[in-house]
N, C-alpha and C positions, 0 to 999 in steps of 0.2 A: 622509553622506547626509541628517539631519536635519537638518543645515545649511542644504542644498540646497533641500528643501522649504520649511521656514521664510520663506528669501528668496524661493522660487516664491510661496509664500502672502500674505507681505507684498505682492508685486509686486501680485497680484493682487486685494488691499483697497486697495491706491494707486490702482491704476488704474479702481478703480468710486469713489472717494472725488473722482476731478477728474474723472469724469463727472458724477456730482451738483453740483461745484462748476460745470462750466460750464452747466449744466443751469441752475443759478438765476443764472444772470450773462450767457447770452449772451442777445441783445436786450434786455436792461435799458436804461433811459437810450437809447432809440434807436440805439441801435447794432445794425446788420447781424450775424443772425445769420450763426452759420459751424458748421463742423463737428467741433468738436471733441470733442463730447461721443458723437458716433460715432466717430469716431478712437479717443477713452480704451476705448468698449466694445468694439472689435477689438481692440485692444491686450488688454483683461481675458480676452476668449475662445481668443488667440493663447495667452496666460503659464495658462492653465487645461488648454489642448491639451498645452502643453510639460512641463508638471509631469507628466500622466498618462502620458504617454510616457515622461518621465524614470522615474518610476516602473516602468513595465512591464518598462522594460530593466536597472532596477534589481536588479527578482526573477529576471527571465531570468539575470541572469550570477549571481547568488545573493549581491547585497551585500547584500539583505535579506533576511528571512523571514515568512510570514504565518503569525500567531499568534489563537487563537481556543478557542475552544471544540472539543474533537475529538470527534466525533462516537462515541458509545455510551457516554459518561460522565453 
């Protein structure tokens, strides 16, 4: 499952990292902007939705546990 998240995690620094990149590159040098750098931010909010769900179903079937502070200590 750390696994999982890891690669959730990375996906989702990839995909804000070539937003920024098309962010200073598109219409540079007269070239027609495009959309890409909205495409990479759907893409970051879709891999952010998927993690959190992964997650939730995670604890639901109990491959995880939530660990903390317990309360009246």
């Amino acid at each position: 499952m750390k696994i999982l998240v890891a690669i959730a995690f990375l996906a989702i620094l990839a995909s804000l990292g070539s937003a920024l990149w098309f962010m200073m590159r598109d219409g540079a040098d007269g070239k027609p902007k495009t959309n890409n750098m909205a495409r990479a931010l759907a893409f970051r909010v879709g891999f952010s939705i998927l993690l959190f769900v992964c997650i939730l179903i995670a604890w639901k079937f109990g491959l995880i546990s939530p660990t903390g502070i317990r309360p009246g200590q």
